[in-house]
C-alpha positions as CSV (number, residue, x, y, z in Angstrom):
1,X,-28.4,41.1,-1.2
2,X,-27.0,39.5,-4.1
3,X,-27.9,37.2,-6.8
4,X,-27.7,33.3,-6.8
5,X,-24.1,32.1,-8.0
6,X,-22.0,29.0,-8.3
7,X,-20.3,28.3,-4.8
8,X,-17.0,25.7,-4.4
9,X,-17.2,23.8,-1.2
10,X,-13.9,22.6,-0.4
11,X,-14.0,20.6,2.6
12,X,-14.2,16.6,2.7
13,X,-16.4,15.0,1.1
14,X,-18.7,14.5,4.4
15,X,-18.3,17.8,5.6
16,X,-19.3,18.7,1.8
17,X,-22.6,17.8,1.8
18,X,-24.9,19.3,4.0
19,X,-23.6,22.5,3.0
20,X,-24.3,21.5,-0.3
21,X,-27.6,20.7,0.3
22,X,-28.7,24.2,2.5
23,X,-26.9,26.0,0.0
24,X,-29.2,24.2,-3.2
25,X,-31.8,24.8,-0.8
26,X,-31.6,28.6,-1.2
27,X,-31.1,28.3,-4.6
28,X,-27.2,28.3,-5.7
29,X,-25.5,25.8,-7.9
30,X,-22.9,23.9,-6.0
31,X,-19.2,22.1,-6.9
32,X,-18.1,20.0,-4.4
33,X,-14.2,19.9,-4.7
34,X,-13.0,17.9,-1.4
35,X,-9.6,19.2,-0.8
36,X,-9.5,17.1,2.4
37,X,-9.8,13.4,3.7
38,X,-10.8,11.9,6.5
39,X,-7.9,9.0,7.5
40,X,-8.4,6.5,9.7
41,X,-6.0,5.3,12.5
42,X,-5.5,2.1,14.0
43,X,-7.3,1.5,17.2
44,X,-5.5,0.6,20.0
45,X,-6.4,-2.7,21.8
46,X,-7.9,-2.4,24.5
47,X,-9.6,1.0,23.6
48,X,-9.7,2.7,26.6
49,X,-12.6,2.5,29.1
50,X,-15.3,4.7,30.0
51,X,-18.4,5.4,31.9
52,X,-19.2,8.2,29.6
53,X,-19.1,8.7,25.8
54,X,-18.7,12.5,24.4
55,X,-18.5,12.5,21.1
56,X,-17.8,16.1,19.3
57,X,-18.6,15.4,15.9
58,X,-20.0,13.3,13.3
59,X,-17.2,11.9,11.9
60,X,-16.2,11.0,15.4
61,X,-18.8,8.9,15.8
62,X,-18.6,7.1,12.1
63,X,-14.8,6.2,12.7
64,X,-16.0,4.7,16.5
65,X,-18.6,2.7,15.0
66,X,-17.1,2.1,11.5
67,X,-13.6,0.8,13.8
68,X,-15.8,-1.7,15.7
69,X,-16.5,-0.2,18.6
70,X,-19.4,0.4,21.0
71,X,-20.6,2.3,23.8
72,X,-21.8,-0.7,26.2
73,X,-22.3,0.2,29.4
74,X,-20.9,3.5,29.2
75,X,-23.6,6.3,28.9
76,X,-23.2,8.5,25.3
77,X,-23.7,12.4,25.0
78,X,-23.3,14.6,21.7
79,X,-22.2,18.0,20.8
80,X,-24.6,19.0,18.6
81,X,-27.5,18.2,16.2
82,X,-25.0,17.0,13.7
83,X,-23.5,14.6,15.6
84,X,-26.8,13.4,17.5
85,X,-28.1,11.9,13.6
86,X,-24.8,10.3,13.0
87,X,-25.3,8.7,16.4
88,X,-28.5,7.7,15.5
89,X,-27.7,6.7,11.7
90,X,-25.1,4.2,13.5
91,X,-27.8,2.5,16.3
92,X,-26.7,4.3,19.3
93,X,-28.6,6.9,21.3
94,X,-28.3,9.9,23.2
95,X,-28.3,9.4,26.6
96,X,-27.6,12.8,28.3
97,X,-29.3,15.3,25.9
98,X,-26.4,17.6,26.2
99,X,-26.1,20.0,23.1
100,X,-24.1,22.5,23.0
101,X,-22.6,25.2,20.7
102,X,-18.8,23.8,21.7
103,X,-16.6,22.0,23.3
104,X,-17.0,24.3,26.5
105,X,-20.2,24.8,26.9
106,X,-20.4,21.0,26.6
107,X,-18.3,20.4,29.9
108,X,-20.4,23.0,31.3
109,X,-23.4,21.3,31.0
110,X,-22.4,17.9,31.1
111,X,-20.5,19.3,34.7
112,X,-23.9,20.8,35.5
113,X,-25.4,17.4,35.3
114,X,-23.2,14.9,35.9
115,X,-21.5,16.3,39.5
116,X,-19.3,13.1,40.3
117,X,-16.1,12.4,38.3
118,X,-16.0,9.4,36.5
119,X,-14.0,8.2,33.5
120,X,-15.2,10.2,30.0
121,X,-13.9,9.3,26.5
122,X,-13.6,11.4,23.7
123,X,-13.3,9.6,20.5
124,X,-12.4,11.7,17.4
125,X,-9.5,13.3,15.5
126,X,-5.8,13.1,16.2
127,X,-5.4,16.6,16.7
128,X,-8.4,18.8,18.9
129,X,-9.4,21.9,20.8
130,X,-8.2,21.6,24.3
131,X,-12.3,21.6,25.7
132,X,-13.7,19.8,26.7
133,X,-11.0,18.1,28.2
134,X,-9.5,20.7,29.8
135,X,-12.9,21.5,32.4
136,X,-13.4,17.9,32.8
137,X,-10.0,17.4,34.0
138,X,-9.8,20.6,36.1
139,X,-13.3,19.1,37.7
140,X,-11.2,16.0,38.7
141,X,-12.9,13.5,35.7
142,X,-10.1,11.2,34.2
143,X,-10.2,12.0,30.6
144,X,-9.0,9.9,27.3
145,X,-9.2,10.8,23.8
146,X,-9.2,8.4,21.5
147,X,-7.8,9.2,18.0
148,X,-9.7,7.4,15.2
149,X,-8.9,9.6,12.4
150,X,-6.7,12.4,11.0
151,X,-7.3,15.1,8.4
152,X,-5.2,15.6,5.4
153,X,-5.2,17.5,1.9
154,X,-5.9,15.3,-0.9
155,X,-2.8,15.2,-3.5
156,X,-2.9,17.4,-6.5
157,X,-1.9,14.9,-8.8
158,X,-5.6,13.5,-7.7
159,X,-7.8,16.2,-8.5
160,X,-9.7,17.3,-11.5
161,X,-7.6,19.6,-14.0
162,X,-9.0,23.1,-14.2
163,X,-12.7,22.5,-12.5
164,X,-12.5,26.2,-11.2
165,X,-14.2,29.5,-13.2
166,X,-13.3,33.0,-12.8
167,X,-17.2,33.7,-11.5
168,X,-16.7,31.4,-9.0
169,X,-16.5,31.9,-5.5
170,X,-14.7,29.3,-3.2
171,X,-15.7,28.9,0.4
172,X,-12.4,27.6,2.7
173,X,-13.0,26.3,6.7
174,X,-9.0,25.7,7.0
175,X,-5.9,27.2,6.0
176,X,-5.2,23.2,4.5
177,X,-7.8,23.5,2.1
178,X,-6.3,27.2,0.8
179,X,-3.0,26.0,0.3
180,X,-4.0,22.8,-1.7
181,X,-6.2,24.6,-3.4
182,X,-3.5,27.3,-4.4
183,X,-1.1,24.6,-5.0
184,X,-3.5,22.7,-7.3
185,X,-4.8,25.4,-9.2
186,X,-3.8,28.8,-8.1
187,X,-5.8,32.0,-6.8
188,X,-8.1,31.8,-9.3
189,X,-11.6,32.9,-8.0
190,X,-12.6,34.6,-5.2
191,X,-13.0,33.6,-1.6
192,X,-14.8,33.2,1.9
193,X,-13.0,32.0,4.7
194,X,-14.9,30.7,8.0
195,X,-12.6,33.0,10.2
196,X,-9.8,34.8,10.6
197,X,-6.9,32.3,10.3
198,X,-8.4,30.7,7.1
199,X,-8.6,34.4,5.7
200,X,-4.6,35.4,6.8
201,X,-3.8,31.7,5.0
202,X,-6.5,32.9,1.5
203,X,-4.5,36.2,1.3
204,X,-1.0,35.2,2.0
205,X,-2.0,32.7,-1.1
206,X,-3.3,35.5,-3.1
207,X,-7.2,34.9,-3.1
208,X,-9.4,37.7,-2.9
209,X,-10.5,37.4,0.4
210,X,-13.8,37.8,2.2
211,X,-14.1,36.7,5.9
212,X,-17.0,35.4,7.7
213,X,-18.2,37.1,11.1
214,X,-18.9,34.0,12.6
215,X,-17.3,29.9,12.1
216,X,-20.7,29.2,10.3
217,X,-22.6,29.0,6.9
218,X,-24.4,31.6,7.3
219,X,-21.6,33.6,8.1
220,X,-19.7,33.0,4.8
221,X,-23.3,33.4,3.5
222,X,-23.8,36.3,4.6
223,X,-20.3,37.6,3.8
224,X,-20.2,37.2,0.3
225,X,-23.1,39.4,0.3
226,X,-25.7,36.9,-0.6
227,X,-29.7,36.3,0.7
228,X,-29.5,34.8,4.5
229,X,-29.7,30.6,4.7
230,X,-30.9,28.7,8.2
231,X,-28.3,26.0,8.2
232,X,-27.4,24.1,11.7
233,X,-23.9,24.4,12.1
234,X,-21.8,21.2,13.3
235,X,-18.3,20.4,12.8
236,X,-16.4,17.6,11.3
């Protein structure tokens, strides 16, 4: 496998850094270079109620907590790992021990063990995969998302001039982060996209493209043809 190298980590800034840290772990030097924000939105008032909490992702539950909110009553499950230490960094707790790899095999199991329909929240971004809504619904389980945040490219105009070298290599998780990359600063080193719709936006910009077998680390890892890292995977 191949040598240690300098690796660009282009996601937000909180998405940045437990990559960052498994990927210092196994020896590389890092650049974080956020080419993404997290926005929040206004809340509305009342926020809806529930008898259950999913939350999907970390930054979910930040933007729950950092808006004000609470679970009460209502009875709080996780997707994964990830988002079960932001939940407990903010005070709250796991109540249902879900954890799951997505959003589908979340409904699955939270269907599993929760057979009567009641009302289920799912606090996060303003734009997500249709699970688990979609089973929860079909199971007859009234369903509100709640849209705390959106994600958007930060501006060119405020980002470092010329941080990139040639003997770089930039990892991308979204086709937003390629283009505002490539509208910042070109195609200038190459790249590992998470999947296959990051690597179709890399190429079209004119990156040399590697693509990961997998949405995880360790895919793109493993992709650029560097030594294998353990790193748990959760999203935003």
């Amino acid at each position: 496998m191949g040598a240690a190298r300098r690796i660009v980590l282009t996601r937000t800034a909180e998405q940045c850094r437990p990559w960052r840290a498994a990927l210092e772990a196994a020896g590389h030097e890092v650049l974080e270079l956020p080419l993404l924000r997290f926005v929040g939105l206004p809340v509305p008032d009342p926020a809806p109620a529930a008898d259950v909490i999913l939350f999907t992702s970390p930054q979910g539950v930040r933007s729950f907590f950092d808006a004000g909110l609470r679970p009460g009553r209502a009875r709080t499950g996780v997707l994964g790992d990830g988002t079960a230490a932001a939940l407990a960094a903010c005070g709250g707790t796991d109540d249902l021990g879900l954890r799951a790899a997505d959003g589908a095999e979340l409904a699955r199991r939270f269907l599993a063990s929760y057979p009567e329909p009641c009302r289920v929240l799912l606090p996060g971004p303003d734009k997500r995969l249709t699970e688990p809504r979609a089973s929860l619904e079909a199971a007859g389980f009234t369903v509100a998302e709640l849209p705390l945040y959106r994600t958007e490219t930060v501006p060119p105009a405020e980002l470092p001039d010329a941080p990139l070298r040639a003997d770089d290599l930039i990892f991308f998780a979204s086709p937003s982060a390629v283009r505002a990359c490539a509208a910042a600063w070109g195609a200038t080193a190459p790249c590992v996209a998470i999947g296959g719709t990051t690597a179709a936006a890399a190429r079209e910009a004119g990156f040399d493209t590697l693509v990961a077998d997998e949405p995880t680390l360790e895919a793109m890892v493993l992709a650029a043809g560097l030594d294998p890292i353990h790193h748990p995977e959760e999203t935003s």
